[in-house]
N, C-alpha and C positions, 0 to 999 in steps of 0.2 A: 504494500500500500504506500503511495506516495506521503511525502511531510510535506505540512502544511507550513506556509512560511506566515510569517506576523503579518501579510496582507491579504493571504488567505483566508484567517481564521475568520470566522461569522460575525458581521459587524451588527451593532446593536441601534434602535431609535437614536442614542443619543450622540451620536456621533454628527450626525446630519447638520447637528444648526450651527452656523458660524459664528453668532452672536451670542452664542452659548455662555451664559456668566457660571461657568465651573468652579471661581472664589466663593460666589454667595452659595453655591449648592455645600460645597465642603464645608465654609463654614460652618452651614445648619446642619448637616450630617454630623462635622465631630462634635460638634456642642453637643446636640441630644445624644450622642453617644459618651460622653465625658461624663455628663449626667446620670446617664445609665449605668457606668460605672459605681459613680456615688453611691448612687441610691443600692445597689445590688452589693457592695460587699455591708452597707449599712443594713440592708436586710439579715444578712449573713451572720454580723456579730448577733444581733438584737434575736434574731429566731433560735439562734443560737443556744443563747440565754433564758430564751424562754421557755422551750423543750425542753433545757435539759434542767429546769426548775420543775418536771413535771418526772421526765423520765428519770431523773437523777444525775447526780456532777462525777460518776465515778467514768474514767477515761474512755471506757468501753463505750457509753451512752453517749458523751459528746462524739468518739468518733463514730457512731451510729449514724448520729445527727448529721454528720461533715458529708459522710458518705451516702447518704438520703440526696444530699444537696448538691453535692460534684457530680451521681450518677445521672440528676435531674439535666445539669446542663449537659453532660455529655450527651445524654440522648435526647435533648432540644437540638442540640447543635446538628446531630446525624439527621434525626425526622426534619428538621426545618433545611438542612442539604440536600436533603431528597425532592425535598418538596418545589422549594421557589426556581430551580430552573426551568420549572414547568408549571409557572403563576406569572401573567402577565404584569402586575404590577406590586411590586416587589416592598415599595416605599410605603403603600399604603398599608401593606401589608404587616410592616416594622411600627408602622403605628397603632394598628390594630395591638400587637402584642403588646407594646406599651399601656396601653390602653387597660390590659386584662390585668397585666402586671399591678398597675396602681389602683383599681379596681379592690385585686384579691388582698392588697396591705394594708386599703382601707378596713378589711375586714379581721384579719391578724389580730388586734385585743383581742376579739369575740372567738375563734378559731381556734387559738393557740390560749387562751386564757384556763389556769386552773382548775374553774366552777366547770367550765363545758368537758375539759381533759382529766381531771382528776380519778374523777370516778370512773370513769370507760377505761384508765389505765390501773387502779385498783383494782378493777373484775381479774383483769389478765396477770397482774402477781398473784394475785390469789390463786387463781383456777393455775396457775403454771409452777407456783411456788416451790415445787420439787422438783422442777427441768428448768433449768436456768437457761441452757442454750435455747430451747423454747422461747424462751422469753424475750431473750433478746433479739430472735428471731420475728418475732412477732411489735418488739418495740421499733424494730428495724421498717417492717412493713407499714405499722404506724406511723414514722415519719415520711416513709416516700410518698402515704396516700397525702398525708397536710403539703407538703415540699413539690409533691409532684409537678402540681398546675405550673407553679410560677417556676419553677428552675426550667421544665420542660422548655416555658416561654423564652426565659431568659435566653438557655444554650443557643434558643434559635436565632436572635436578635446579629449574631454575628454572620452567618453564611448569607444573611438574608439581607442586610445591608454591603456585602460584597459582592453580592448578585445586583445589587443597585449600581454601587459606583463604575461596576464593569460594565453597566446597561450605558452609562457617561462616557466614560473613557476605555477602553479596551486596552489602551497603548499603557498602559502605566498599572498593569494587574496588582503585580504583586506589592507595589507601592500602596495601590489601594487598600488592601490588605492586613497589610504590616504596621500602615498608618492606623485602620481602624482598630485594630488590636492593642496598639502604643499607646493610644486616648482612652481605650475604655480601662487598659490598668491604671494609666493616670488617676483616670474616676475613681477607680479601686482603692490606689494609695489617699487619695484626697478622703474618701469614705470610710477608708478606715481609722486615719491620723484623726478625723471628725468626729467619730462616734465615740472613738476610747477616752478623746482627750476633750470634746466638748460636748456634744450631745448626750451622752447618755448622762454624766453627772449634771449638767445645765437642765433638762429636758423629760430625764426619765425614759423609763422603756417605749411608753405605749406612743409617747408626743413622737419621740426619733421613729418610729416606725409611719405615724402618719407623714413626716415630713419627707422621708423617703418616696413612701406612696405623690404626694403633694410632687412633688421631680418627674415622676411618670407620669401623674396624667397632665399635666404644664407639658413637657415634650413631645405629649402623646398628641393634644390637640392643635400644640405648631404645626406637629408634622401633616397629621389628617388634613387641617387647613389647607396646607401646601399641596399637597397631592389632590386633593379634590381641585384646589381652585389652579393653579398654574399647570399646563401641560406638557410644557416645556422642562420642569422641576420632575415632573412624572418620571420620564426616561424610562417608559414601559421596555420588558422584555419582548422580544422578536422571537416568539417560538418556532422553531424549526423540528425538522421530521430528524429524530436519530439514524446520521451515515451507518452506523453500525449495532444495528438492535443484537442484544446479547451479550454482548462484549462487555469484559469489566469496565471499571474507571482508571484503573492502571494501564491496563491494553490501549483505551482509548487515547491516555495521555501518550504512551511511549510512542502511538504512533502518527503522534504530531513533534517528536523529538528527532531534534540530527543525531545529537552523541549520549544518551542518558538511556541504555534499556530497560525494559521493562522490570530486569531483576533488581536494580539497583535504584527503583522507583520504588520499590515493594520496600527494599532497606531503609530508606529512607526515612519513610513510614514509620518503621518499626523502629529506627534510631531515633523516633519524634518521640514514642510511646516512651521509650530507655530513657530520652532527657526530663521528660514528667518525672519519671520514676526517680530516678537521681536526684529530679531537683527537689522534690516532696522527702525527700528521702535527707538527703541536709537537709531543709527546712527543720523535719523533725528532732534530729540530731543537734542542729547548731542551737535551735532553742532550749531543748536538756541541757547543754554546754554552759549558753549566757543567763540560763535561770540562777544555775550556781553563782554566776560570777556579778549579774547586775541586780538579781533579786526577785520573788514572784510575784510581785504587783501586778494589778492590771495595767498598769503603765507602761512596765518593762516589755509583757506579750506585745502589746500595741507599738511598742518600739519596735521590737523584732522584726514583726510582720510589716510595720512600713518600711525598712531599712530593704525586706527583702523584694517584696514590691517594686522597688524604684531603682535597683540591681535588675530588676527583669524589665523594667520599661523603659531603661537608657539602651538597655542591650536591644531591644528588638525595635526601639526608633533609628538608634546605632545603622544597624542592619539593613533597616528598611532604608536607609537614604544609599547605599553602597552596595546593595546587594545584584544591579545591573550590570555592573563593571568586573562580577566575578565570571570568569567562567567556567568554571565544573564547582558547580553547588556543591556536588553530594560530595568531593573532597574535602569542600572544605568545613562542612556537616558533621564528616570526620575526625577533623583537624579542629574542632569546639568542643567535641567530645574528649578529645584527648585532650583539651585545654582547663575543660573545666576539671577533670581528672586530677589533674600536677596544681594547679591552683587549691583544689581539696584537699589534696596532699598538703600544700605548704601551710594553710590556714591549721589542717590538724596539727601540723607540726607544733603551730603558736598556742593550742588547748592551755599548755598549765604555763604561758604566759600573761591569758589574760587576767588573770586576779589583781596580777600586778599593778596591769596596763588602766585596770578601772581605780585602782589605790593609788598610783599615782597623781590623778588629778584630784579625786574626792578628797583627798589627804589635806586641798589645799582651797577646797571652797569658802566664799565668806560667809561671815556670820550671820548676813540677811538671811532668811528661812526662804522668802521670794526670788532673789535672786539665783541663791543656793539653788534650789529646784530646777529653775531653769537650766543653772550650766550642768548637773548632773544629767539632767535629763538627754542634752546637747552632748555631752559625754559619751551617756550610753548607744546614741545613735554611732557614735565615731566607734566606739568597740564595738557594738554591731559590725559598719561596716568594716571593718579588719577582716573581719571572718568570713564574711556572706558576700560582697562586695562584687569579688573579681568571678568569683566561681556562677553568680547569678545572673552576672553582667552579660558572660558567654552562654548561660541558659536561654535567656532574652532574645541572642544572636537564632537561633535556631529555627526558629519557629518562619521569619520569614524566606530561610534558606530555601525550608523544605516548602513551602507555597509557591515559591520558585519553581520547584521544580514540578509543581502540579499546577502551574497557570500556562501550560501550553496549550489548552483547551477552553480558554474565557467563556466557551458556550453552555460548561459541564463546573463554574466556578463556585457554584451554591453547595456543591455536591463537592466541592472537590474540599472550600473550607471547612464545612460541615465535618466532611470526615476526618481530617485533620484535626480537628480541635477535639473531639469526641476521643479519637485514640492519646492525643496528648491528655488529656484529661482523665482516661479509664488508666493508664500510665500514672496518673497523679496518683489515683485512688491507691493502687498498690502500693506505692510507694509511701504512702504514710499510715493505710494499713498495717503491711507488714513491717516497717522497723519499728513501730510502737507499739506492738501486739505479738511480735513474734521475735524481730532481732535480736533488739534490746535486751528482754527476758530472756534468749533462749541463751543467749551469749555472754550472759552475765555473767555466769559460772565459769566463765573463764578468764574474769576478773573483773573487766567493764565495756558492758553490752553496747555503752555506748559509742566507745574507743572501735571496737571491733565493727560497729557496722557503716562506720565513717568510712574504714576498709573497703566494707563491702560494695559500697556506695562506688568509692574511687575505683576501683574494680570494674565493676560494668558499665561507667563509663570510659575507661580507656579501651577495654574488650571491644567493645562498639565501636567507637571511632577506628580505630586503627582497624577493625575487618570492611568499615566502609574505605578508608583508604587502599587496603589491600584490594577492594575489589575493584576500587574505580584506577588504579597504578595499573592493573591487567588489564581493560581497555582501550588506556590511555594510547590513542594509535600516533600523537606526537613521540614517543619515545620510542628507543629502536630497543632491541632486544637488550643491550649490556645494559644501558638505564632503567630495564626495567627490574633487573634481578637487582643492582645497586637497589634501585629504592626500594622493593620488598625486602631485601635484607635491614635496611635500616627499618623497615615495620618489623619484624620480629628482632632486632636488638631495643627497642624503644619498650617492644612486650617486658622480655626477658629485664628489662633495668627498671622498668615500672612496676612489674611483678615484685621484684627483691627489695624495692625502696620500700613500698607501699608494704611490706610485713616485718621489714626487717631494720628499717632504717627510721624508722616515725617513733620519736621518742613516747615510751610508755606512758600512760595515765598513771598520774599523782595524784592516790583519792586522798593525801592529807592536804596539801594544794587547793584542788578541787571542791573540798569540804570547806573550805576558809571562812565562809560565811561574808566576804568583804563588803558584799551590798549593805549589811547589817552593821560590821563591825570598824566600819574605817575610822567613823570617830569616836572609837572607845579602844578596844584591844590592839589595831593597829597603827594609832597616831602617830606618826614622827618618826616610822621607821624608815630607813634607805632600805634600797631594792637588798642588800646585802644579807638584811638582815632580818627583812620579811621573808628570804627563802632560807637560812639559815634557821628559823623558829620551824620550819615542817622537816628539816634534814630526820631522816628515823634517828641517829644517836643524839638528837640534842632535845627531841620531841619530848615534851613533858606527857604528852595523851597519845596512847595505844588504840589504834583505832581497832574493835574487834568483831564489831558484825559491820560491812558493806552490801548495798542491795540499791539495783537501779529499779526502781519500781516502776508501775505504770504511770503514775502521776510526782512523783519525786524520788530521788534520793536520799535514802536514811544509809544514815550512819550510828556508831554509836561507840564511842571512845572511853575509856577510864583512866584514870592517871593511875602513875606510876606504883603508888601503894596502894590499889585499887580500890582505895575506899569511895570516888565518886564517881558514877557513869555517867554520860549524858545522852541524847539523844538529841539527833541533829536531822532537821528535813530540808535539803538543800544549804547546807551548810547553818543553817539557824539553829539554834537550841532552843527546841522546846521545852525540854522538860532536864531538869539532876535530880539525881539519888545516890545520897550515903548508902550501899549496899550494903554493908557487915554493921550497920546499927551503931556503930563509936564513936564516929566522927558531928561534929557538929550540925545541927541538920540545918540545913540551906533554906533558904525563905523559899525557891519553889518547890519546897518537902509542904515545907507549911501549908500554902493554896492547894495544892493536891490531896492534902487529906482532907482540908477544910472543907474544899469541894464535895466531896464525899457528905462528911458528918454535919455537916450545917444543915440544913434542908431534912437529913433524915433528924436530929433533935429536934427542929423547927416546929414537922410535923405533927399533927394533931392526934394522929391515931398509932398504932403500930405499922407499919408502911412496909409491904408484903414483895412489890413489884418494882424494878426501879431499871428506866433508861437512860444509858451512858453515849452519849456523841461522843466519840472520839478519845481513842483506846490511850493514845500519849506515851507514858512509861510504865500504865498498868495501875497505878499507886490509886489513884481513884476509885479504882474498879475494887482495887485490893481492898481501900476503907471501908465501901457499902458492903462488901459482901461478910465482911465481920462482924455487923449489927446485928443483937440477937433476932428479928422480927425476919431479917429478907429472906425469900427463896426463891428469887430468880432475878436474877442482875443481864440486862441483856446489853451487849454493846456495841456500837457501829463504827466500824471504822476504815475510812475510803481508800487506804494504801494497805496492801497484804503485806506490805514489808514491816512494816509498824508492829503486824501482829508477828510474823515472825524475827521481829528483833524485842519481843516481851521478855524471855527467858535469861538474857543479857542482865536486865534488873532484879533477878531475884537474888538475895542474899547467897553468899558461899556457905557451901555444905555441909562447914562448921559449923554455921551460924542460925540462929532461931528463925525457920521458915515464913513467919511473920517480920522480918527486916526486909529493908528493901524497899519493892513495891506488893511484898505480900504475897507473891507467887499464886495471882488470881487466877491462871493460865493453868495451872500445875495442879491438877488434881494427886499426886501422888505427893507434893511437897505439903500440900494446902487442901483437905478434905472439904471445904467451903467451895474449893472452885469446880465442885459438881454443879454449883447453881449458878456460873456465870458462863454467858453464852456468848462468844465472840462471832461478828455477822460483821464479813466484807462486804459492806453496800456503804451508800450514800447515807447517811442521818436524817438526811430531810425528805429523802425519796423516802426511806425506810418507815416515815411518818406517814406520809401520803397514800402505802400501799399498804397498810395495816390497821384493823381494826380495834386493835387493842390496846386498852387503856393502862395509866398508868399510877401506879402513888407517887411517882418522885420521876422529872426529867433532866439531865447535867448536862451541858453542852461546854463543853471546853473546845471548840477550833483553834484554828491557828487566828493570827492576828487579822481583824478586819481587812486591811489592808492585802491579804496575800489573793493571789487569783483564786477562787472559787469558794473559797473562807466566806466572804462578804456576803453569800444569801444566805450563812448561819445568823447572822447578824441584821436580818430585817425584820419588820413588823408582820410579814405575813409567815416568818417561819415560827415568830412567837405565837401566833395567832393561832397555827397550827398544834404547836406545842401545847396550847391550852385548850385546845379540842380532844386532848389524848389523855388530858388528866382524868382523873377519878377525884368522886369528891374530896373536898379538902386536900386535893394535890396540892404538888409544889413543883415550879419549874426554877431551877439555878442556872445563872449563866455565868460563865467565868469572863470578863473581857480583860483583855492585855492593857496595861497604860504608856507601853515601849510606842515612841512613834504614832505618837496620835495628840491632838491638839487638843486644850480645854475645849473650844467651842465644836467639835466634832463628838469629843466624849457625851456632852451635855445632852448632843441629837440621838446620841444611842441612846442614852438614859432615859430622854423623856419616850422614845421611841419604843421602848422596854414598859414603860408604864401605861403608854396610849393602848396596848398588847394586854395588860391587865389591872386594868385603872387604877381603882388607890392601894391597892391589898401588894405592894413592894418594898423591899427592905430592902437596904444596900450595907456590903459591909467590905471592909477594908482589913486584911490578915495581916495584921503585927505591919513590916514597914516593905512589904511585899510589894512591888509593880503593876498589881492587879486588882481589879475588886470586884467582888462577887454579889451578884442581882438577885433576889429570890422572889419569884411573883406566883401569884395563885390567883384562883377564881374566888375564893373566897377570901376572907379576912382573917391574917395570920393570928397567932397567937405567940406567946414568948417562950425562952429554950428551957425545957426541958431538962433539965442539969443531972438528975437521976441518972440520962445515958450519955451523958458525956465519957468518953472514955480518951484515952490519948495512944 
């Protein structure tokens, strides 16, 4: 079959008028696509959050959530590639979806709201409550049916507006393309930097989700406007009969190709799918990495993810302006895959750098608390990009290579981006899938899952690259035979030296390093140190704490160290200490011994009755758990707690062998040390999901989370999970909450307080444990009474 040359290929309506204003059209095209951006990853945090306020916060459910909402657009993006090369009018058609879009956001409070989801996901714990993969099986199908409509919509907004601008210009595909993709991340980064850091605290959930909606349909009715009323704006599609019914869309393309065959149009493909994969794949990785290092706020995620963002939107604008001047894509497709490869490589290299690199500067912020904020925050962008920067930059690059090489057929260009973005994206899905559900964990036991699947990562992208180089060096019919062994020889010595660097040459993880907690501790533990001497404090012979249990969990890293004469342990999630215990009972007990017991026995003296049943949020060091279950009245202690490493690093706390099985944290865990911990029930799930999907009530609720402030901590900390709280008591219950006073302002404390009382009106007591950091809320439905001194014990 003959190739079609670029004045062959089937030219469109819009070609035709001379006076054609091509500025005002793009204009309006990328604005409502900039837009579109916005509003759509604003959708994304905010649904996010909402679902997983129903299905629960444990990592599993959000990536439930993620994976409902990536599977949506990938198969928008394929069904609406299928679709619009054979719909004559393409633009009205980007409006209509706009349309549905803001539409169904208007709807979202009522859809995704509690009152309407709670109860229809309570049936399904219940009835599944002994099949968990059931369950999440089925909470999984529950998200895709809410997510369906509108991601569906969304995926398709892109082939559909590519099939427009090609309906304009045919000359300039893959620009079109590349550009509309570079604008709608822009939207992305702009939507997301917005919602983390303005809208949701400014606005609330339900306002940021109208106003998102509010962007779609405002774009929705420009656009409808525009295509009803101008005809010229139109630039209807030219349907033509298929030259070759049958044929794939790779066959079709190769044979409008001079030098790119069909097998290496298929590779191409599949090296789009491998840079998803990859790049999802750091993503998850680098975020484990800079969690330790900058800290788990919602601040910090929202950093990440715009640093990573704008790494992928310089790289594929990058691209899209140069990408006509290349000539053999798929080499150099290749040659980004191995690029981002040694870039991964060098950045892991910098891993037990960055504590430093963020202590460095925090070491020396001002004393303003305003300004401070700022340049930390401006900080943590700059350690971000160290890491993510260069390797995202050439992710970016990729995506308009391979459109490249699938714009030789502008007739089939709906169809062609469509499936492009769907395989890039089903590539996404795996890739953050599997290293946070499967690498991580499985690889952890071989010291740090997360070390290992940075490997893994770097791995399949230089595999990839360099088999597309080898395959495009065999075609190359510029080179004669002896050039071409030369340059496949230097592909297999590039293998073999990237093989051995990438396992044998990438300095080991430093989980005492790694653990440092710096986000936390720069202006306390490590003020004033030189670099000498910060790394000098983790050296193993000069290390005052033995680190003894490590675990990359699903949601953090726990650690849990003792010093040297093992009398104190502590426990660290993400480098933070949560919790110390004097384990052998001698040593002076620490103010957070104090709150952990208090925790415990406050609320059970409090109580009015003998108090039979009692729930524990969040397992900590055990000590908690250990006080309740010692009261003569409990027989059944249950407890929730979202990290499985937490509950297997409990055993670490219990007193030595020697020592009175009630030291410690009481060895609640231990029924052979501790006959009492027949009646404490440890239950990995979410605390506040675990309320949501259960009907039973309680004498006594304890919520110790981590500090308001950490990412997913903060919906233990709202009016609707006390609200719920108070719906699970039995009469004359009692709910206690423990809050942190580290890092947090009087005028922020005050809002939790009152916010605690608005939760159960006047019936609150607030008390403060000796000269502890914390104080502890106790609310009921009823109106308390005084302690009980009888059962005070110590």
């Amino acid at each position: 079959m003959p190739k079609l040359a670029a004045a062959e290929r089937p030219k469109t309506q819009g070609n035709t008028g001379e006076n054609f204003n091509y500025k005002f059209i793009y204009s309006i095209v990328f604005l409502c696509f900039l837009l579109s951006g916005i509003s759509g990853l604003t959708y994304e945090v905010v649904w996010t959050r909402m679902l997983t306020n129903v299905f629960g916060g444990t990592t599993l459910a959000v990536s439930t959530v993620l994976t409902a909402f990536l599977g949506g657009l990938a198969l928008g993006s394929y069904i609406g590639g299928k679709f619009i090369d054979h719909f004559k009018k393409p633009l009205l058609a980007y409006g209509c979806l706009e349309l549905m879009i803001g539409l169904y956001g208007v709807c979202v409070p009522i859809i995704f709201s509690e009152a309407f989801l709670a109860p229809v996901w309570q049936t399904v714990v219940l009835s599944t409550q002994n099949f968990q993969f059931i369950s999440y099986l089925v909470r999984f199908f529950v998200a895709l049916i809410l997510l369906g409509l509108p991601t569906v919509l969304m995926g398709a907004t892109l082939p559909i507006l590519s099939r427009y601008l090609t309906n304009v210009r045919t000359d300039i595909v893959t620009f079109n393309v590349g550009s509309l993709y570079t604008v709608n991340t822009a939207g992305a980064i702009i939507g997301t930097f917005m919602t983390g850091f303005i809208l949701l605290p400014a606005v609330g959930v339900n306002n940021s989700v109208y106003i998102a909606a509010s962007l779609n349909l405002v774009l929705a009715t420009l656009v409808i406007f525009l295509a009803m009323a101008n005809q010229k704006v139109q630039a209807d599609t030219v349907i033509t009969k298929d030259e070759e019914p049958g044929s794939t869309l790779e066959a079709k393309i190769a044979s409008a190709q001079d030098n790119i065959p069909l097998h290496l149009i298929r590779y191409s493909m599949l090296a789009l799918a491998i840079s998803g994969f990859v790049a999802l794949t750091f993503e998850v990785v680098w975020t484990r990495v800079l969690t330790l290092v900058l800290g788990s706020s919602t601040y910090a995620f929202t950093t990440m993810l715009t640093t990573f963002l704008i790494g992928l939107t310089l790289g594929t604008a990058i691209m899209t302006k140069v990408q006509e001047k290349i000539e053999r894509p798929v080499l150099w497709i290749g040659a980004l895959l191995v690029g981002i490869g040694i870039t991964g490589f060098i950045t892991a290299c910098l891993f037990n750098e960055l504590p430093w690199m963020f202590l460095s500067k925090a070491q020396k912020l001002p004393s303003d608390p305003t300004t401070s904020w700022f340049i930390l925050t401006f900080h943590k962008f700059v350690v971000s990009s160290a890491i993510m920067f260069f390797p995202t930059l050439l992710s970016g690059m990729i995506f308009p290579l391979v459109v490249r090489v699938y714009s030789a057929r502008p007739d089939h260009i709906g169809e062609s981006v469509g499936k492009l973005y769907s395989v890039n994206t089903f590539g996404s899905i795996i890739g953050s899938f599997s290293s946070g559900f499967i690498f991580i964990p499985l690889f952890g036991i071989f010291g740090s899952g997360i070390h290992t699947t940075t490997k893994i990562a770097i791995l399949c992208a230089l595999a990839s690259g360099l088999f597309l180089i080898y395959n495009d060096i065999k075609i190359n019919k510029s080179l004669n035979s002896k050039q071409r062994k030369i340059s496949i020889s230097w592909v297999y010595i590039t293998a073999l030296v990237g093989f051995f660097s990438n396992f044998f040459l990438m300095p080991a993880w430093d989980k005492s390093i790694m653990t440092t907690g710096v986000a936390i501790y720069h202006s306390l533990s490590y003020k004033n140190l030189t670099k000498e001497q910060f790394f000098n404090t983790f050296k193993e012979e000069n290390a005052s704490e033995n680190i003894v249990f490590y675990k990359e969990g699903l949601t953090t890293v726990v650690s849990v160290t003792s010093t040297k004469d093992g009398n104190t342990t502590l426990l660290k999630n993400n480098g933070k200490v949560d919790a110390g215990v004097p384990t052998d009972g001698d040593g002076p007990s620490s103010a957070d011994m104090v709150t952990q017991v208090l925790l415990g026995q406050l609320p059970l003296l409090l109580h009015k009755n003998e108090p039979e049943n009692v729930l524990v949020v969040g397992l900590g060091s055990g000590c908690t758990a250990g006080s309740v279950v010692r009261y003569p009245s409990i027989k059944n202690c249950k407890v929730c707690e979202i990290e499985q490493a937490v509950i297997d690093a409990d055993k670490y706390f219990e007193p030595p062998l020697d020592k009175d099985p009630l030291f410690g944290n009481g060895s609640p865990l231990n029924s052979k040390r501790n006959p009492l911990a027949e009646n404490v029930e440890a239950i990995h799930t979410d605390g506040r999901n675990y309320l949501l999907t259960t009907d039973e009530k309680f004498d006594i609720i304890i919520s110790q989370p981590a500090d308001p402030w950490v990412q997913g901590a903060s919906a233990l900390f709202t009016k609707e999970f006390w609200e719920l709280g108070a719906k699970h008591l039995k009469g004359n219950g009692l709910f206690c909450e423990w809050i942190q006073l580290y890092s947090i302002t009087p005028e922020y404390l005050a809002v939790l307080v009152n916010t605690f009382k608005q939760a159960f009106g006047k019936s609150v007591y607030l008390f403060r444990p000796g000269l502890a950091g914390e104080i502890l809320l106790i609310g009921s439905n009823e109106k308390l009474i005084h302690l009980k001194l009888k059962h005070w014990t110590t």
